[in-house]
N, CA and C atoms as a LAMMPS dump frame, in Angstrom:
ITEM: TIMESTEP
0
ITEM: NUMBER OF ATOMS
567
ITEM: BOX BOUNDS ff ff ff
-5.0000000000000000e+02 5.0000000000000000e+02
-5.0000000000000000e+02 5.0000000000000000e+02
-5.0000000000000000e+02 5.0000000000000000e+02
ITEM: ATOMS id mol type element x y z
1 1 1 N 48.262 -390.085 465.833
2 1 2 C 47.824 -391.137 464.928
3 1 3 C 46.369 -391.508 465.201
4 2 1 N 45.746 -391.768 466.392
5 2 2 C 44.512 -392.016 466.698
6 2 3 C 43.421 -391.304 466.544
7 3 1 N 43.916 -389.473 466.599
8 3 2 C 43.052 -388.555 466.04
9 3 3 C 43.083 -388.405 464.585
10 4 1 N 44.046 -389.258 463.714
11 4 2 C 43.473 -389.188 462.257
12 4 3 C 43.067 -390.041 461.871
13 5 1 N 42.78 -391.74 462.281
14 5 2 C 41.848 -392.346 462.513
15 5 3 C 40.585 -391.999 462.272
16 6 1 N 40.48 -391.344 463.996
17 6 2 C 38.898 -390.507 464.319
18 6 3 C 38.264 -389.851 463.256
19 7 1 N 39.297 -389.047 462.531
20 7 2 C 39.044 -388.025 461.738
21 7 3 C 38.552 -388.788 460.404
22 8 1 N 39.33 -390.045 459.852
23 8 2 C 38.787 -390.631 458.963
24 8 3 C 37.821 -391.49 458.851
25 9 1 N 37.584 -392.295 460.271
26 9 2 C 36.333 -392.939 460.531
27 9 3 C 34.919 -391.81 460.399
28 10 1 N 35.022 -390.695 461.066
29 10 2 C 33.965 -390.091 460.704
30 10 3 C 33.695 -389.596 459.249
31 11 1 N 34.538 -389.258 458.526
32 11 2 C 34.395 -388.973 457.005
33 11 3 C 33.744 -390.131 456.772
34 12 1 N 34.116 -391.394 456.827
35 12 2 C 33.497 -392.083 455.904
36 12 3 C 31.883 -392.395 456.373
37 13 1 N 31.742 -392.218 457.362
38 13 2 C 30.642 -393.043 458.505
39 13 3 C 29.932 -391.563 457.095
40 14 1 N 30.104 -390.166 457.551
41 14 2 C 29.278 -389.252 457.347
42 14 3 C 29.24 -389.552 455.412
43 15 1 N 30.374 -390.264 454.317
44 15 2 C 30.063 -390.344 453.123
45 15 3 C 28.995 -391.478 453.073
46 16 1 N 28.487 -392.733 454.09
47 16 2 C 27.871 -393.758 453.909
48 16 3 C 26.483 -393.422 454.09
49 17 1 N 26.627 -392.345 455.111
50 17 2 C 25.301 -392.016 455.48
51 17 3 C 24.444 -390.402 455.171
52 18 1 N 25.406 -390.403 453.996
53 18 2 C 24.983 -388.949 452.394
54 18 3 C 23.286 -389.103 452.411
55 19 1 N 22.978 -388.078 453.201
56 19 2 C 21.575 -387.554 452.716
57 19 3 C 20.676 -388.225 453.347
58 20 1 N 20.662 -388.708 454.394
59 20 2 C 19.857 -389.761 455.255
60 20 3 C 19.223 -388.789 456.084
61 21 1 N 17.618 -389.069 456.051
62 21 2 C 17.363 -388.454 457.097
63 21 3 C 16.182 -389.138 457.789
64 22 1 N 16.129 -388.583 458.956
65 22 2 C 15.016 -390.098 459.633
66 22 3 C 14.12 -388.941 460.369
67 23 1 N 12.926 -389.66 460.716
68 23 2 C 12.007 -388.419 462.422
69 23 3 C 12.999 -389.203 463.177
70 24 1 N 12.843 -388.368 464.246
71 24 2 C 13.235 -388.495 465.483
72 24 3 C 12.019 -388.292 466.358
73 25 1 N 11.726 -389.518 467.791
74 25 2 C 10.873 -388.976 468.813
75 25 3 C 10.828 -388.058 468.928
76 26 1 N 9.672 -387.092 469.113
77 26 2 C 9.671 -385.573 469.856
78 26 3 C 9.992 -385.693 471.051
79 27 1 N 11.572 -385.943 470.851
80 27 2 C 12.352 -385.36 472.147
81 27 3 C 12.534 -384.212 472.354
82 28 1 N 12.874 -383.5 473.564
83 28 2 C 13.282 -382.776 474.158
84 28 3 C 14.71 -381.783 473.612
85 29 1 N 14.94 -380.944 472.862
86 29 2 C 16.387 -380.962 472.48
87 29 3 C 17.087 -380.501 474.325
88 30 1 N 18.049 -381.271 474.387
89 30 2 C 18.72 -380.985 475.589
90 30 3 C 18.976 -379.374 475.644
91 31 1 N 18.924 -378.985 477.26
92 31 2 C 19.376 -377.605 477.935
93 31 3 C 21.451 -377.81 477.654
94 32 1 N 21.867 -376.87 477.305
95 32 2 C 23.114 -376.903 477.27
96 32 3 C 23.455 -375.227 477.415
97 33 1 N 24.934 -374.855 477.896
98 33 2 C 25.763 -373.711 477.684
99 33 3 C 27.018 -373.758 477.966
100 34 1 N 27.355 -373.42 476.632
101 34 2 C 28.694 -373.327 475.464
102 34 3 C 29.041 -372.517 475.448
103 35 1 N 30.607 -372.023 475.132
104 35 2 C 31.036 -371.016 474.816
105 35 3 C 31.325 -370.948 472.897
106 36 1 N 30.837 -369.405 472.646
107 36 2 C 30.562 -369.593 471.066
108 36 3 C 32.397 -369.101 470.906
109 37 1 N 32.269 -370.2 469.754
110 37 2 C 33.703 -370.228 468.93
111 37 3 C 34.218 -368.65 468.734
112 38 1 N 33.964 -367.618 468.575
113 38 2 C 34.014 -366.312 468.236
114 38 3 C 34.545 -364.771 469.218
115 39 1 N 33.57 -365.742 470.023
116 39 2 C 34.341 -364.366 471.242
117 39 3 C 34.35 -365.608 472.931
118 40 1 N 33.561 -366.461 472.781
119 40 2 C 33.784 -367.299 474.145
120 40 3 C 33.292 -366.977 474.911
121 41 1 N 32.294 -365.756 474.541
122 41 2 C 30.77 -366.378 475.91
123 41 3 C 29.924 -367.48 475.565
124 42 1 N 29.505 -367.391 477.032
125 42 2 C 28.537 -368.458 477.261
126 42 3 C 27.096 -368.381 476.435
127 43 1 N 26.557 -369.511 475.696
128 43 2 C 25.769 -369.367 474.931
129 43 3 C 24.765 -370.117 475.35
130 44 1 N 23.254 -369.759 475.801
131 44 2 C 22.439 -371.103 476.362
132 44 3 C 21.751 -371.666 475.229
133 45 1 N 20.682 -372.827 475.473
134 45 2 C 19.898 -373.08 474.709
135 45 3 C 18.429 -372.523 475.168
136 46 1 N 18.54 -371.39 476.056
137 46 2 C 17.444 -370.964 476.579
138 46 3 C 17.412 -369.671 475.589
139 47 1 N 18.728 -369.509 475.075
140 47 2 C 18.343 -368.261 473.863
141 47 3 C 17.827 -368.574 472.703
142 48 1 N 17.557 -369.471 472.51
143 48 2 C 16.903 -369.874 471.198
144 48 3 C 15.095 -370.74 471.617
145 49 1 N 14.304 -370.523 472.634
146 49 2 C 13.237 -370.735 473.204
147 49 3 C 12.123 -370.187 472.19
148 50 1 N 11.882 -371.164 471.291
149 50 2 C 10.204 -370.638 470.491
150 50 3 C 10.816 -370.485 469.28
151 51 1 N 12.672 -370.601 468.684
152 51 2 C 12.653 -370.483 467.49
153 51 3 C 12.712 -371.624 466.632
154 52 1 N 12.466 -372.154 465.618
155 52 2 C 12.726 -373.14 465.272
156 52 3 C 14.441 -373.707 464.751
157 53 1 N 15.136 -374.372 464.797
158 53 2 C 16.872 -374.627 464.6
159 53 3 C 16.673 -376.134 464.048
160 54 1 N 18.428 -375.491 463.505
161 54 2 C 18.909 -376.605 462.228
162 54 3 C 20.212 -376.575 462.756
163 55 1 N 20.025 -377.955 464.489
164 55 2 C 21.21 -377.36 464.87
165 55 3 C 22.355 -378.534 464.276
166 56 1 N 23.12 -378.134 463.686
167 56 2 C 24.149 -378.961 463.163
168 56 3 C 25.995 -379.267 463.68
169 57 1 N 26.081 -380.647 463.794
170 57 2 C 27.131 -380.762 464.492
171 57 3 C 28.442 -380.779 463.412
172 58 1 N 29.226 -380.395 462.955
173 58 2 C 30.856 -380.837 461.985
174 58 3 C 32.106 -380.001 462.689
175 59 1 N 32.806 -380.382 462.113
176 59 2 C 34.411 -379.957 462.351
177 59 3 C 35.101 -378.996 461.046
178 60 1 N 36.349 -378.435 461.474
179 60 2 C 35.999 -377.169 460.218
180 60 3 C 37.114 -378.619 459.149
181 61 1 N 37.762 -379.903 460.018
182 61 2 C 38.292 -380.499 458.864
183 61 3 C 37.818 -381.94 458.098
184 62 1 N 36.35 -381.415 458.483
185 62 2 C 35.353 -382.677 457.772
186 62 3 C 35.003 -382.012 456.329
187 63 1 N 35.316 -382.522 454.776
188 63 2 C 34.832 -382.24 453.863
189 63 3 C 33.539 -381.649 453.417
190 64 1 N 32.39 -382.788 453.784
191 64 2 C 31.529 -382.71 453.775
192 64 3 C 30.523 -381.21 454.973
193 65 1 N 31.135 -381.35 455.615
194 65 2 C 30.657 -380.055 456.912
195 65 3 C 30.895 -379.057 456.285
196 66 1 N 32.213 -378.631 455.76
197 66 2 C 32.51 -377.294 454.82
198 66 3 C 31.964 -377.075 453.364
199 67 1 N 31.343 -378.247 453.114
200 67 2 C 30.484 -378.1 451.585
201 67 3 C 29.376 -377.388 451.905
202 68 1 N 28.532 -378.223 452.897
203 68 2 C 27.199 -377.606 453.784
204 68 3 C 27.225 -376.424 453.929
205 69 1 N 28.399 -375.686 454.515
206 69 2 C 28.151 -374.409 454.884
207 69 3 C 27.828 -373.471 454.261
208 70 1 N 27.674 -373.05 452.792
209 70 2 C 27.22 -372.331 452.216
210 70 3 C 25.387 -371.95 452.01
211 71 1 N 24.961 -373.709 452.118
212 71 2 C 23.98 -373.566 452.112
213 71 3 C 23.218 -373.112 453.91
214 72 1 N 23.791 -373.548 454.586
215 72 2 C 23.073 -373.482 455.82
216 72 3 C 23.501 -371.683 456.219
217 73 1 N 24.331 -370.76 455.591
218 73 2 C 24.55 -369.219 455.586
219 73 3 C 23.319 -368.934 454.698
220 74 1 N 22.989 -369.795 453.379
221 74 2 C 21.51 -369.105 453.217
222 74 3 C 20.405 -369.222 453.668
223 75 1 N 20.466 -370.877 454.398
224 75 2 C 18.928 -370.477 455.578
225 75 3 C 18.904 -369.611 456.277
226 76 1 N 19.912 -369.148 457.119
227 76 2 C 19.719 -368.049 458.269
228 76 3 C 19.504 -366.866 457.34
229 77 1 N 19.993 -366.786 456.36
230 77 2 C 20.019 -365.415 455.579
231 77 3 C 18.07 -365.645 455.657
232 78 1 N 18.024 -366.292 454.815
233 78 2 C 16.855 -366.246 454.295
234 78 3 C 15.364 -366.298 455.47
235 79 1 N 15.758 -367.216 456.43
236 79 2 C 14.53 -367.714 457.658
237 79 3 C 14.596 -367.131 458.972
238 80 1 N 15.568 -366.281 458.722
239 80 2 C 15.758 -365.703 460.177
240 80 3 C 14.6 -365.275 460.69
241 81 1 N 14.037 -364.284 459.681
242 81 2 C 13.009 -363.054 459.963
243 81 3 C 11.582 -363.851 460.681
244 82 1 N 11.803 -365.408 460.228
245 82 2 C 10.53 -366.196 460.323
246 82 3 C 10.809 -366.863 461.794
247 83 1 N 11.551 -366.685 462.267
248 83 2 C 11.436 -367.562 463.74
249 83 3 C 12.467 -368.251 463.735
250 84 1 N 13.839 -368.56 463.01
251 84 2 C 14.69 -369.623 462.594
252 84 3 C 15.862 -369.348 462.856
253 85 1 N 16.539 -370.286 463.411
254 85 2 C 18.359 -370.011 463.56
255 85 3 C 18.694 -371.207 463.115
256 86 1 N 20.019 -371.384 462.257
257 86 2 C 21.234 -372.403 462.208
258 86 3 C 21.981 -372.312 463.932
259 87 1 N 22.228 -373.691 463.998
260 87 2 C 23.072 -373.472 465.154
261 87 3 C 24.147 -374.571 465.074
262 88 1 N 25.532 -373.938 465.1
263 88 2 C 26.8 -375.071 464.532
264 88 3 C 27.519 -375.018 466.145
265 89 1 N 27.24 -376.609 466.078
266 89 2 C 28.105 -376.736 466.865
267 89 3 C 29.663 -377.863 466.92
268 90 1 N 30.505 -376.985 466.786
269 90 2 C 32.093 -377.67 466.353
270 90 3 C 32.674 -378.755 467.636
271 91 1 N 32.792 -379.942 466.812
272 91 2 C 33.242 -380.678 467.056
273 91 3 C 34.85 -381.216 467.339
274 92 1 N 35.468 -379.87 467.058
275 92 2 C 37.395 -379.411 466.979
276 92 3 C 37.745 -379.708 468.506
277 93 1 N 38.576 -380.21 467.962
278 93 2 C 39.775 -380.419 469.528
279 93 3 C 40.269 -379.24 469.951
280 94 1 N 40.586 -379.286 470.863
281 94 2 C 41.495 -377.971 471.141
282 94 3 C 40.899 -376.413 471.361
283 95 1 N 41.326 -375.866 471.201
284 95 2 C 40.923 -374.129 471.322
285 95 3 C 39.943 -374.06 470.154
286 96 1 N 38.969 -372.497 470.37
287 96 2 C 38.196 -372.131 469.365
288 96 3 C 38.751 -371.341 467.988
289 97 1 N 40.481 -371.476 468.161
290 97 2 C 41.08 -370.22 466.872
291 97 3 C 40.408 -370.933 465.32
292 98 1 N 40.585 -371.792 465.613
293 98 2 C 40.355 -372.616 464.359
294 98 3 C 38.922 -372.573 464.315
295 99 1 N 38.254 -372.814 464.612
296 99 2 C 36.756 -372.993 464.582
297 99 3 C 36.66 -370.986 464.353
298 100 1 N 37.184 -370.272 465.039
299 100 2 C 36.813 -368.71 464.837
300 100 3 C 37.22 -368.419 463.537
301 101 1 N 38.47 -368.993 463.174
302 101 2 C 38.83 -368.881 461.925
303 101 3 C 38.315 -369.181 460.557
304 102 1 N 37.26 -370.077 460.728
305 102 2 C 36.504 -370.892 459.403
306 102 3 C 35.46 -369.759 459.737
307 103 1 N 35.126 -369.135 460.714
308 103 2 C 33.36 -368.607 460.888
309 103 3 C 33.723 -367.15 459.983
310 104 1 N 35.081 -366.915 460.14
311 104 2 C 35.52 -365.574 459.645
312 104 3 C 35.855 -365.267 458.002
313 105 1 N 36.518 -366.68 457.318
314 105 2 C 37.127 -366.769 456.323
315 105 3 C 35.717 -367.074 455.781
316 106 1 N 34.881 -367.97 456.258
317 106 2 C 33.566 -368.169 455.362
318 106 3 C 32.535 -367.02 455.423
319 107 1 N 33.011 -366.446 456.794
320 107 2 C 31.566 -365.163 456.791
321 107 3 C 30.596 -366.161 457.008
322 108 1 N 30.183 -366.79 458.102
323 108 2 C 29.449 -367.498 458.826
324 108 3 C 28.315 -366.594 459.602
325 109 1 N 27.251 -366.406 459.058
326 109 2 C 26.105 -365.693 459.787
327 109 3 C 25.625 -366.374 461.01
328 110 1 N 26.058 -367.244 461.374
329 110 2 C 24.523 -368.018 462.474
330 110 3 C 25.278 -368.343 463.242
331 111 1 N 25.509 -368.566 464.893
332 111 2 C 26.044 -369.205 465.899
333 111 3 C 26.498 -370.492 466.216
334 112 1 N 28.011 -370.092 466.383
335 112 2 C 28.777 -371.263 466.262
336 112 3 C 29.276 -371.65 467.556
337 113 1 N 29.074 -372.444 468.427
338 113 2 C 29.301 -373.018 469.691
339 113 3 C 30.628 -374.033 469.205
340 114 1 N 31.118 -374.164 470.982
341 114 2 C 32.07 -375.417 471.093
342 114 3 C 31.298 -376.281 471.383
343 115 1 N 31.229 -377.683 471.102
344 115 2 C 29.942 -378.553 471.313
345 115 3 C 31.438 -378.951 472.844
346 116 1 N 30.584 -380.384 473.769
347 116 2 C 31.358 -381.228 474.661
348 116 3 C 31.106 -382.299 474.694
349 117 1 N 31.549 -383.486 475.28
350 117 2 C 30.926 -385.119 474.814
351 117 3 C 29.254 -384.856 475.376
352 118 1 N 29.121 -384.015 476.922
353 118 2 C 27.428 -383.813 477.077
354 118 3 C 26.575 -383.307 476.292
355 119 1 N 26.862 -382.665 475.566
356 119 2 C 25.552 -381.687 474.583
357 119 3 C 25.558 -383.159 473.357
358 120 1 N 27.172 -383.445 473.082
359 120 2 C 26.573 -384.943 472.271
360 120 3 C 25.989 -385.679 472.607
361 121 1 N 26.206 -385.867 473.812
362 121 2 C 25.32 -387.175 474.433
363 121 3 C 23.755 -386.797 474.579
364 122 1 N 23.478 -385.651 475.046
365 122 2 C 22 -385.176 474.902
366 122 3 C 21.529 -385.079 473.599
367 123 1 N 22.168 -385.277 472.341
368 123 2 C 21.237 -385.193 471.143
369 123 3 C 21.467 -386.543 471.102
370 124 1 N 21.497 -387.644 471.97
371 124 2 C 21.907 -389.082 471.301
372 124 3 C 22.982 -389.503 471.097
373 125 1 N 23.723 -388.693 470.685
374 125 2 C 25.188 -389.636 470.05
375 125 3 C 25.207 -388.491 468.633
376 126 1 N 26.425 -388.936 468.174
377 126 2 C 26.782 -388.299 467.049
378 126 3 C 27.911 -389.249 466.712
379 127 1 N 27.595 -389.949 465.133
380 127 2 C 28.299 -391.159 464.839
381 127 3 C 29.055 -390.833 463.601
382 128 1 N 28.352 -389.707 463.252
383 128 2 C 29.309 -388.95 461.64
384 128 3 C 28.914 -387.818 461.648
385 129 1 N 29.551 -386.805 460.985
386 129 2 C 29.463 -385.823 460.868
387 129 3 C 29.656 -385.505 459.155
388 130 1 N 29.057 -384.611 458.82
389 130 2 C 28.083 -383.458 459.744
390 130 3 C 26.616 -384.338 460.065
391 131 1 N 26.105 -383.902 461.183
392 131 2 C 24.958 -384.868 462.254
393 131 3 C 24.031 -383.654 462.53
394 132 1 N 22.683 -383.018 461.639
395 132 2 C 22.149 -382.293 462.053
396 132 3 C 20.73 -382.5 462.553
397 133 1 N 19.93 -381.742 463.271
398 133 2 C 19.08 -381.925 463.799
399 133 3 C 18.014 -380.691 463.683
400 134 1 N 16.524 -380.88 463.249
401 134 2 C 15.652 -380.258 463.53
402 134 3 C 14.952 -379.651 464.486
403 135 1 N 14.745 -378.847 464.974
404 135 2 C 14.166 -378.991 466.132
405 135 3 C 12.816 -377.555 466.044
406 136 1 N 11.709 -378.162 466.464
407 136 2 C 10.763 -377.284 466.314
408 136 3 C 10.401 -376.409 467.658
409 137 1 N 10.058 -375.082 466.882
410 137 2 C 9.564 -374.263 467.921
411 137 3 C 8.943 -374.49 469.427
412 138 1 N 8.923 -375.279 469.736
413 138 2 C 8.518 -375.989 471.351
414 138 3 C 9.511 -376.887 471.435
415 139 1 N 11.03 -376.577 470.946
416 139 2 C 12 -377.136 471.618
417 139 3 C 12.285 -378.56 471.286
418 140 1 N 11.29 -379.364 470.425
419 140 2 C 11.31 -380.791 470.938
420 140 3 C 12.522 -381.523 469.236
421 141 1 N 12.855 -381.897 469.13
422 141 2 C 13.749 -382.296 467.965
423 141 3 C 12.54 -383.442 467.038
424 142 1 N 12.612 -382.575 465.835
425 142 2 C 11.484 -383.483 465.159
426 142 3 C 12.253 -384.822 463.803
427 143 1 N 13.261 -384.161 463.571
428 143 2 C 13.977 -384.99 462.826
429 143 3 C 15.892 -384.803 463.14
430 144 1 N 16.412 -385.683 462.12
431 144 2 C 17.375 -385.641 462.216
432 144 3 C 18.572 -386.152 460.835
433 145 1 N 19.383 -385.359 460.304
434 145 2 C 20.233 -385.85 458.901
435 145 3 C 21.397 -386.579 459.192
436 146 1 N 21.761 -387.245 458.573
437 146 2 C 23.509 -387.8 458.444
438 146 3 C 23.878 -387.589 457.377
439 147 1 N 25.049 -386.791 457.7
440 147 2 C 25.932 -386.408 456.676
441 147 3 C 25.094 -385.453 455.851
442 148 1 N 25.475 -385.138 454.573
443 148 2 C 25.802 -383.828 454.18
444 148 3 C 23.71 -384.302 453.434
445 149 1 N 23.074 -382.512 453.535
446 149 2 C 22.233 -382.601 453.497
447 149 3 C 21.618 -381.18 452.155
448 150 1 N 21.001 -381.692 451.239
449 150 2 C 20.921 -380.678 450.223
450 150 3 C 19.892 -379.564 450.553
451 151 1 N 20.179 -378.181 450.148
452 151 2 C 19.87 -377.232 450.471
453 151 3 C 18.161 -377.219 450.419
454 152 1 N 17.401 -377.898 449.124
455 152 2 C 16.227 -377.946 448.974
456 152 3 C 15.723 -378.732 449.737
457 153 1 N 16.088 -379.912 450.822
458 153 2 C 15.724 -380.544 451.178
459 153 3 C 15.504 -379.923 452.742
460 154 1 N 16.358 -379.317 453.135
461 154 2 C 16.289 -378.903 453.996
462 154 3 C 15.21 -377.7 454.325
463 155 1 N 15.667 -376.542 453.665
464 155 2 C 14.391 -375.284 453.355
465 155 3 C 13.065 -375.932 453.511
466 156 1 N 13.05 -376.978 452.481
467 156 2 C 11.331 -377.357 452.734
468 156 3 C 10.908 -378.151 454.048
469 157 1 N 12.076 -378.867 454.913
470 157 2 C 11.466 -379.611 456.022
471 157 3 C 10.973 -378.391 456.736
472 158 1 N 12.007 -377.124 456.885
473 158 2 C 12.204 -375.825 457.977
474 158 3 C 11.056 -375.202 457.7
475 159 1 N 10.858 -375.396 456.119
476 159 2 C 9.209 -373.957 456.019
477 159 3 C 7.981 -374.875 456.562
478 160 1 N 7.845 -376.681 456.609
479 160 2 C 7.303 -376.958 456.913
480 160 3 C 6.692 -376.872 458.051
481 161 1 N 7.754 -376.704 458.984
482 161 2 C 7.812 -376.512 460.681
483 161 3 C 8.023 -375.021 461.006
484 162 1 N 7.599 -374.263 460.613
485 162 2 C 7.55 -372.604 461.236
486 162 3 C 6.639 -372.384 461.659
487 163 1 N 6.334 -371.764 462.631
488 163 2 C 4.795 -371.693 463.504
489 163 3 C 4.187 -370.788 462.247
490 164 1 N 2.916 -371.364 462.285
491 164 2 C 1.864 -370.694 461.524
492 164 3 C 1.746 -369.179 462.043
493 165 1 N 2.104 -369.365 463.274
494 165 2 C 1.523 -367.375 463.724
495 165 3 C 2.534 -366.557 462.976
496 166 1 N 3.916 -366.984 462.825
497 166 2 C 4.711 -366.087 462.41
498 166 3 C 4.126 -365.957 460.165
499 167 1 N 3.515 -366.906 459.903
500 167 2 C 3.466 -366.749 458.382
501 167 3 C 1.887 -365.757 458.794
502 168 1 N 1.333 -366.01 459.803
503 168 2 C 0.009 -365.537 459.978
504 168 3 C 0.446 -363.815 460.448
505 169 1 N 1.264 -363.626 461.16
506 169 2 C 1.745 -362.221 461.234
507 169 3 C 2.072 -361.335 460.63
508 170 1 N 2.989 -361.936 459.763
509 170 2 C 3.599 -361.289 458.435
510 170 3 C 2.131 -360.889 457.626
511 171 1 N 1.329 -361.964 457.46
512 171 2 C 0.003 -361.775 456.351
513 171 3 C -1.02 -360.753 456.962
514 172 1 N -1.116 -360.874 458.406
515 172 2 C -2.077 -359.734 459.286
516 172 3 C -1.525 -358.197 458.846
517 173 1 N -0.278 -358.124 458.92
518 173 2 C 0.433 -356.979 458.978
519 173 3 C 0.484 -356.496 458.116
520 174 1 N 0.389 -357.483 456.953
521 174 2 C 0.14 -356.444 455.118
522 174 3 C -1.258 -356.455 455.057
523 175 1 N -2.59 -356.982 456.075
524 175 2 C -3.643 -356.675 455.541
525 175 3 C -3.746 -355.557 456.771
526 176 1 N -3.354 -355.251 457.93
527 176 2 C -3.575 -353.97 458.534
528 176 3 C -3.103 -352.753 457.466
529 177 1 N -1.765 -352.707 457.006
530 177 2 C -1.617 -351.863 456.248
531 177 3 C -2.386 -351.76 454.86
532 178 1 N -2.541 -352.508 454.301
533 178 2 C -3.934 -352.201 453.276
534 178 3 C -5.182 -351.457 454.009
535 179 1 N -5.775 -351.87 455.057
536 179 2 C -6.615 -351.144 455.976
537 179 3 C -6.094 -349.894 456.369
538 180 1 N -5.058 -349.36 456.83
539 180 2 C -5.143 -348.403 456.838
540 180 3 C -4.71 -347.28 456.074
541 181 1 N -4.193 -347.701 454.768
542 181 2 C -4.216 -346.435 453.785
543 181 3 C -5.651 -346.037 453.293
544 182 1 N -6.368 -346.759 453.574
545 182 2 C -7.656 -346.227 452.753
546 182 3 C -8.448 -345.382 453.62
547 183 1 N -8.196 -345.899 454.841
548 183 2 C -9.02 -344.993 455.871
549 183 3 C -7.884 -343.566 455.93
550 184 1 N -7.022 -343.665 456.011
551 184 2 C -6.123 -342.398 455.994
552 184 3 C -6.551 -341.45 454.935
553 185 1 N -6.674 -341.886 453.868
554 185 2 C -7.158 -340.856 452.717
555 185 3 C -8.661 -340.373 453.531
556 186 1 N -9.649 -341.026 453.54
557 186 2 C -10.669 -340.798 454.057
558 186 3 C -10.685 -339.589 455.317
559 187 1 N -9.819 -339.895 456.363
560 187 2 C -9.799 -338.969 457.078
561 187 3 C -9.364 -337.334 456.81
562 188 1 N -8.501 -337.688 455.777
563 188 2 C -8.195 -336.217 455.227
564 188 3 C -8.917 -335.308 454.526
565 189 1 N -9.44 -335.816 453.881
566 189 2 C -10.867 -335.056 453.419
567 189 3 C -11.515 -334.034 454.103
């Protein structure tokens, strides 16, 4: 009885607080290692060092968390290449079957951890779900959403915060290759 309570206090906390999003101090995102919902190794936050994340906290039986997920399978689709990971971390009682089970039935691209009350407590607290968090390439958490967060809104905070070297790499790399087809013809001659 008390865990469907829980379960309904956070629905509503996360319907009151639809689309909210605030900065957050450039904190620190906490060091943590989790075992990912999927196979149950250990997952650090030292593997994700220099990328930028949209790390997001829900449960697979929060409404709102399973609406999200479609869109947050097309950021990683789409931002990976740029420096970027989704990172879900489940908030489920109990074993990871259930949490492995939503990553499978949805075809979940991006890394799904067991969160613990410490990794909550190092982002602050988590008062509704889904509870996601920004965090920029030097690790430090630049913002933060409550509850369910729209796809455009999000994309544009993430393209905002991508290190310039990686949009600057991509652009070097199509002007090396313009440079060197022309000299290639040249040499053949």
């Amino acid at each position: 009885m008390n865990s469907i309570i829980t379960k309904k206090t956070f629905v509503v906390c996360a319907v009151l607080l639809l689309a909210l999003s605030s900065r957050v101090s450039a904190t620190p995102m906490p060091d943590f290692t989790l075992p990912s919902a999927v196979d149950g190794k250990d997952i650090s936050s030292d593997d994700f060092k220099g990328k930028v994340l949209l790390v997001t906290f829900f449960a697979t039986w929060c409404p709102p968390c399973r609406q999200e997920i479609p869109s947050l399978i097309r950021l990683q689709k789409d931002l990976s290449a740029k420096g970027f990971s989704v990172l879900g971390l489940s908030l489920d009682d109990g074993d990871a079957d259930v949490v492995n089970d939503l990553v499978e039935h949805d075809k979940i691209n991006y890394p799904v951890l067991m969160a613990d009350s410490e990794v909550v407590s190092g982002f602050g607290g988590v008062t509704g779900i889904p509870t996601s968090f920004l965090v920029g390439h030097d690790g430090k958490m630049i913002r933060s959403y409550a509850g369910y967060v729209s796809h455009e809104l999000l994309k544009q905070d993430i393209e905002e915060i991508i290190p310039p070297e990686a949009k600057k790499e991509k652009k070097a790399a199509t002007i090396e290759k313009d440079k060197k087809g022309p000299e290639t013809k040249r040499s053949v001659k």
